[in-house]
N, C-alpha and C positions, 0 to 999 in steps of 0.2 A: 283590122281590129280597131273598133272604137275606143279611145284613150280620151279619157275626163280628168286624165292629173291637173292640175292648176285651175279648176273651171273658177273656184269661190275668190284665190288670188286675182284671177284675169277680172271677175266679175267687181270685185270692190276697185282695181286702177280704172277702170272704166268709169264708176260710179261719179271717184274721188275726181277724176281729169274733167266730166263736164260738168263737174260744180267749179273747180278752179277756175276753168276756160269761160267760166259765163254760159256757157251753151245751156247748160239747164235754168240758169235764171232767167235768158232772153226768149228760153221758147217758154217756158212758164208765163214771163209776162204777156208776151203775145197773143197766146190761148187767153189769157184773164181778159184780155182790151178786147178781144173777139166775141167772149162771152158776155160780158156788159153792155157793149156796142150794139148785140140783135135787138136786146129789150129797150134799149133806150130809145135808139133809130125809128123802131119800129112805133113806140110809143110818143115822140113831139117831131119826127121827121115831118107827117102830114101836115101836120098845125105851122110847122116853120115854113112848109111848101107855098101855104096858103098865105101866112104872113107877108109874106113874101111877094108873092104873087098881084098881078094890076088888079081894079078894083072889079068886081065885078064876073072876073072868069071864072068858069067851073074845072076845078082841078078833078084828076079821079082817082081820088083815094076815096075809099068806102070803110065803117068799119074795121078797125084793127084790134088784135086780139093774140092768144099764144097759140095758133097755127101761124099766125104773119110771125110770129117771135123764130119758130121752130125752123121754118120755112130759110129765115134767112140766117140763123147759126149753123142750123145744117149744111148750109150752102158758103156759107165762109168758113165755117168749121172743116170742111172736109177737103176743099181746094186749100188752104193756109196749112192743114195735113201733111198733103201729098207734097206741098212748094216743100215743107220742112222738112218731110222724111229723106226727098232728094239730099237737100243742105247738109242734115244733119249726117246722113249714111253715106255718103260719096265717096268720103275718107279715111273711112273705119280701118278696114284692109289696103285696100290702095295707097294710102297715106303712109300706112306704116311699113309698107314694102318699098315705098321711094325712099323712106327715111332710113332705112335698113334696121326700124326696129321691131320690128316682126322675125328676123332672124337669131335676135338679142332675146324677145321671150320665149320664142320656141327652144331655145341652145338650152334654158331651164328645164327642167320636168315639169311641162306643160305641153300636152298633146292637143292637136291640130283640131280634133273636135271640139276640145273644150275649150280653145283659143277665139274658134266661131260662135261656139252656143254662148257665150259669156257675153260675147258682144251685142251678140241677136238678143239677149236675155235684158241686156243693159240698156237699149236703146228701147226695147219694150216697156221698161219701168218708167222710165225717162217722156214717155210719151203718153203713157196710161196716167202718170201724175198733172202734167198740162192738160189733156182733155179732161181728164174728172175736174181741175180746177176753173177749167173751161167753162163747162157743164154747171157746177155748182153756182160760181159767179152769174150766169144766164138765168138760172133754177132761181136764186136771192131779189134779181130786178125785175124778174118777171111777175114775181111772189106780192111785188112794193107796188108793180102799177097797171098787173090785171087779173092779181089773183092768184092764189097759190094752184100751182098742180101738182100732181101726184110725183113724189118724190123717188117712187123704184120704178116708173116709167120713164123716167128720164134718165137716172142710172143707166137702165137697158139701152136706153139712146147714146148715151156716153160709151157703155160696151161697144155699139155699133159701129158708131165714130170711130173709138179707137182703131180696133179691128181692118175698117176700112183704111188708115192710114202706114196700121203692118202691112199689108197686103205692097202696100209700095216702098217701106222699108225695107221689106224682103227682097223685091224684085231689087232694089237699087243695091242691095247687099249683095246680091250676086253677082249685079258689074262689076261693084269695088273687087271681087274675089275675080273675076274673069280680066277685066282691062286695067293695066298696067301703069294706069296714074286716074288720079281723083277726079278729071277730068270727063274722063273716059266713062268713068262709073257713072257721073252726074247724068252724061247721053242716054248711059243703059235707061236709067230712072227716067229720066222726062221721057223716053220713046217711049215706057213701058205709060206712063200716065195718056200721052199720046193716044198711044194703041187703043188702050182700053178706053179712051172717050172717046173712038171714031165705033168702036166694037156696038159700046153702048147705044148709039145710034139706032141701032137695027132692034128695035120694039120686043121682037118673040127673043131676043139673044139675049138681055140686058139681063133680064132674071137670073141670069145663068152664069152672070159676068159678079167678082167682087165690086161691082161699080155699083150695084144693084142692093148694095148695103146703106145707101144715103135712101133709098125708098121703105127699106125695112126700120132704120133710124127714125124715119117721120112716123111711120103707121105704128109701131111701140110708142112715140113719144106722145103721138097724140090718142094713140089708143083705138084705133080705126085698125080695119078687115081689109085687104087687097084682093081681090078674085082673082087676078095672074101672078099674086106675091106668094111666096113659100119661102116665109125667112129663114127654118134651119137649111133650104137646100143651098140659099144665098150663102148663107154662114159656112156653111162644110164645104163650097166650092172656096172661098175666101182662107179658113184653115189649110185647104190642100195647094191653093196655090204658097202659100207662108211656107208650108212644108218639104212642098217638091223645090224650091228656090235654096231651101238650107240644101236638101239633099244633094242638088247639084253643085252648090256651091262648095258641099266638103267634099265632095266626088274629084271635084275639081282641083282643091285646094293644098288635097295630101298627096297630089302629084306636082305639084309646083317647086320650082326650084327656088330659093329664097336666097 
């Protein structure tokens, strides 16, 4: 039996612990310096390249614009992601088993489901706030120095982002609940990031993989057609992995001895 006593308790100590700890401020700022950093770079990098550069060589920068913007938030955005989801999930569960205080909330009435779903719920808020600040920040510099773009395409790009970043907070959620120090969980998460970037590799699989969500992020954000892309299949394979990770995780969890 499923038991959800304590979920809203569990859910606000978790809220409350990484605003104290800093953790939500440092990945907040993180995402902002990631988000301003695409437009910027992307807009005086060249010109500094050239500055720079002996008299007379031809450097090869062509052209920049909010594809070059997109191109490289999505791609800092999404690895600065996955580095954080490892960091920030490694020690959700695992932490609080080595400290033995995971036996201290459960001895309350608060069941082992809603002790998970709170944390998976908390660490989602926690990251959906960073990326849309992300996002928004990128969306503002972008707006100042090549033109404003459409502002629910990029939302949908931030949905993606996010999304793509659960996908390995989940997995890394499930080491914290399977191996028996924080350590251990970090392994699970970076093998699982591993895995899925060698996975990715294989061209006809990629689609098929949540890795395949940084290709549907670009084609919403700039608003472009894929001929091998079908982002709700990317999105629903991305959901079912989130899904089957909880499920194995409280499968797992309600048999542990604490």
């Amino acid at each position: 039996m499923i038991r959800m006593d304590g979920y809203r308790a569990v859910l606000e100590k978790e809220i409350i612990e990484s605003w104290r700890t800093y953790r939500l401020v440092y990945l907040c700022a993180l995402f902002v310096v990631v988000g301003i950093a695409a437009p910027v770079l992307t807009r005086y990098l060249p010109e500094l390249v050239r500055a720079l550069g002996e008299p007379g060589a031809e450097i090869g920068f062509g052209e920049t614009g909010v594809p070059e913007v997109v191109d490289l938030l999505l791609a800092t955005l999404l690895q600065a992601g996955a580095l954080a989801a490892v960091l920030m999930t490694m020690g959700t569960v695992a932490g609080e088993k080595e400290r033995g205080t995971a036996w201290l909330v459960l001895s309350k009435p608060v069941g082992r489901a809603a002790f998970l779903w709170a944390k998976l719920v908390a660490l989602g808020m926690i990251f959906a706030l960073a990326t849309a600040l992300a996002v928004l920040a990128a969306w503002l510099y972008t707006s100042l120095l090549f033109g404003q773009p459409p502002i629910l395409t990029w939302l949908q790009m931030a949905f993606n982002a996010w999304l793509s970043t659960m996908v390995y907070v989940s997995m890394t959620f499930l080491g914290s609940v399977v191996a028996s120090s924080s350590l251990g969980a970090a392994g699970f998460g970076l093998g699982a990031i591993v895995g899925l970037s060698l996975a990715s590799a294989v061209t006809s699989l990629n689609p098929w993989l949540p890795t395949g969500l940084g290709e549907v992020a670009k084609a919403v954000g700039l608003e472009e057609a894929s001929a091998h892309l079908d982002p709700a299949r990317t999105v629903a394979v991305a959901f079912g992995v989130i899904i089957v990770s909880m499920l194995v995780a409280w499968w797992r969890f309600r048999r542990q001895e604490l």
